[in-house]
N, C-alpha and C positions, 0 to 999 in steps of 0.2 A: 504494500500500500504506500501510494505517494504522501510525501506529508503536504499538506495545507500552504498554497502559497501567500497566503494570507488571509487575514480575520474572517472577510467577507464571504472567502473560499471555503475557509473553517463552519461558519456558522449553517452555509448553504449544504455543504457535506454531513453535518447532522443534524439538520430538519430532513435530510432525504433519509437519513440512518434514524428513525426516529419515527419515521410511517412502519414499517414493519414491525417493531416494538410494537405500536400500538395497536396494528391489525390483529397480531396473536396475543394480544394484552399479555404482553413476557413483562414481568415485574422490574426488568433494568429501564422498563421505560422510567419512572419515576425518577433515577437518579439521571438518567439520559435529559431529561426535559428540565428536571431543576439546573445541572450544568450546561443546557443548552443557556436557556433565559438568563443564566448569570453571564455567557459569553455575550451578547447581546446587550447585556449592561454595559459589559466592560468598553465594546465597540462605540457605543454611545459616549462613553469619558473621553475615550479617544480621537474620538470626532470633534469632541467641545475642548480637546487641547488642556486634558484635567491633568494630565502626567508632566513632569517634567524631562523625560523621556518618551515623547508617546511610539516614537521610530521601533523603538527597545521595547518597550508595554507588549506592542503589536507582535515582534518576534516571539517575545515570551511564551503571549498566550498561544501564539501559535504550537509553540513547545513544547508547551506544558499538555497540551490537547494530545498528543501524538501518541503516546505511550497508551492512554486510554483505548485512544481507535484502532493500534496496532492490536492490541489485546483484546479487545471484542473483534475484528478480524481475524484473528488466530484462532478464538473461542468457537466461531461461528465457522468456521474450516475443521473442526474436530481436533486442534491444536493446543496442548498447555500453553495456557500465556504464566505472568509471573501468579507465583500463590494468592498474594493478597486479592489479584484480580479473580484468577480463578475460583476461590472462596465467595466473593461479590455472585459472580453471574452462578455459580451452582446454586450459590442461596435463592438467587430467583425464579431458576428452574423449579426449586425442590416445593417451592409456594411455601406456605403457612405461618409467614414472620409478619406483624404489622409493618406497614407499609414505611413509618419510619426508619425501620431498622434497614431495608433496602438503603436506602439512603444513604445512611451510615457506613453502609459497607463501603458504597461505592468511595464516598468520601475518604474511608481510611485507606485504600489503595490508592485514590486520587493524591491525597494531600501528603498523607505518609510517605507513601513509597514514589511515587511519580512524578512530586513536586522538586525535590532537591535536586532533581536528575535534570529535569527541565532548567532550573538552575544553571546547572552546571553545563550545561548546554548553550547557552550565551552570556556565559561569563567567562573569561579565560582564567588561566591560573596568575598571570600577573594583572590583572582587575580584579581578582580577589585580594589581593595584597595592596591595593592602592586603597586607603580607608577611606578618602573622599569621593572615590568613585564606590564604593563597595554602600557609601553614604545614600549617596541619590540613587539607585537603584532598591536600597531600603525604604527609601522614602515612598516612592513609587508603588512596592509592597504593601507598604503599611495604606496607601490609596486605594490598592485594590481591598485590603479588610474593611475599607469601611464599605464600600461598594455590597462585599459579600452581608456584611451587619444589617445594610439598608434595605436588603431582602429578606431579611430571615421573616419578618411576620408577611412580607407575600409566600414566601415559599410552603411556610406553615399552612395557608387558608388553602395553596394548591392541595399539599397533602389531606388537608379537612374533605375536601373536593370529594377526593377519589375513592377517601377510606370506606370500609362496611360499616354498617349500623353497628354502634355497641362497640367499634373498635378502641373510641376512647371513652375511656371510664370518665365517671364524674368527678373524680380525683386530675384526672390527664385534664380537666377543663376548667377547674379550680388554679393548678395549677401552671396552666397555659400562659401566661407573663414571665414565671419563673422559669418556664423552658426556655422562652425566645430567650431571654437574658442570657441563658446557660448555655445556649448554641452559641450565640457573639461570645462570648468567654473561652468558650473552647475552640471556635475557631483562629481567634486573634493567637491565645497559645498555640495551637497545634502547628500555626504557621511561623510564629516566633521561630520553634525549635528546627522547621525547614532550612533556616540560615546557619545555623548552627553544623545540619548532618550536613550541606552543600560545600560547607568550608571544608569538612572530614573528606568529602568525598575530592572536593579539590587535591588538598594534600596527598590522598594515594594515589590518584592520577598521573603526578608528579614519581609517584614510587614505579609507576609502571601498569600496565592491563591487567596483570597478576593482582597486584597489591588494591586496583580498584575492582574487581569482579569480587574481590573479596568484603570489602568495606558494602558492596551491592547485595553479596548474599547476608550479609547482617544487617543491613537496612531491611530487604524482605522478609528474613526471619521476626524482627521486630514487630513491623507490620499486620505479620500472620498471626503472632502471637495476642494482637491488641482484638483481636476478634471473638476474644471471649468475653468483656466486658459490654461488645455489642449486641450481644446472643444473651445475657445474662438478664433474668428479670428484673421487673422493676421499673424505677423512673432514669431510664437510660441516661437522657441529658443533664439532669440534676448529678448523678452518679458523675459523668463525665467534665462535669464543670468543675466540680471538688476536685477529682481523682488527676482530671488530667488527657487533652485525647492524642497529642503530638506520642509520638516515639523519640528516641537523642541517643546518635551514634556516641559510643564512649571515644572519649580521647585521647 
């Protein structure tokens, strides 16, 4: 699969990836359409010249997208893609998880395992080490958090949308303020600690293909491992805002 030549390209290539989901009501739709609409925001900031980078914003997301489509391309060819991904779309195969937790899944393959790579992917190893430039491409980050933030209660009502009767208890609706809060909390962390593995993953880059295929399979073990807090009962996002959703390579 070719990558995205840009946003436009990106955005057009899953709304067309994105009717099939929906035709066979395959539960990846859900995380497919919430990360569709947030790319679609992001193209909107970029058009209003909201980055200070928006030349770089654009490559980014295109980047960051790739790993995703490559992996549901692989999946959908009878192909392992990485674990954390292939755990996502089994889950949605296998049916019977509220529809949030689809979500999540796709999220922690997304953010965990996909973003720092994406990362690393338009950042060289000496613009890692320059700290003013290493500066405004965080800044630009922390732009797209609020982006992600300014969605959570559309994303929610979509979720509301689609769910079965009865899916949320009158607890899940009591406590529905305290969720949106808890999603913006854990995603601004979970993406914090993104800069953090991209730096690790920089430096064994530098050790060599060896040294980073290595620091790769500890970033997806991570990953995979963090999918038990999402399968695990209870008030998920509440859980995840205390506990924590990022993963962080050791150093």
């Amino acid at each position: 699969m070719e990558p995205s030549g840009n946003i436009g390209d990106l955005i057009a290539r899953m709304e067309e990836m994105l009717v099939p989901l929906d035709r066979e009501d395959d539960e990846l739709q859900h995380f497919h359409a919430t990360y569709l609409r947030t790319t679609r925001a992001v193209k909107e900031e970029i058009e209003r010249l909201g980055f200070l980078d928006n030349d770089w914003v654009e490559r980014w997301d295109v980047a960051f997208a790739d790993p995703y489509l490559v992996a549901l391309d692989r999946w959908n060819r009878g192909e392992p893609p990485p674990t954390p991904w292939q755990i996502a779309f089994q889950a949605c195969r296998d049916r019977g998880l509220p529809h949030l937790r689809y979500v999540l899944l796709g999220i922690n393959a997304h953010i965990n395992y996909d973003l720092p790579q994406a990362l690393l992917a338009v950042i060289t190893d000496r613009e890692f080490d320059d700290v003013e430039h290493v500066a405004r491409r965080a800044s630009d980050h922390e732009r797209i958090d609020g982006i992600l933030a300014g969605r959570v209660a559309a994303e929610d009502r979509e979720l509301a949308r689609v769910e079965a009767a009865g899916e949320r208890t009158f607890l899940d609706r009591m406590l529905q303020p305290f969720n949106r809060s808890g999603t913006k909390k854990f995603l601004k962390e979970a993406r914090r600690k993104v800069w953090a593995n991209a730096r690790q993953l920089s430096l064994a880059r530098r050790a060599g293909p060896d040294a980073l295929a290595r620091r790769l399979a500890e970033l997806e073990e991570l990953s995979r491992a963090r999918v038990a807090d999402l399968r695990a009962p209870g008030q998920v996002v509440l859980k995840l805002a205390r506990r924590g959703f990022g993963v962080e390579l050791a150093a």
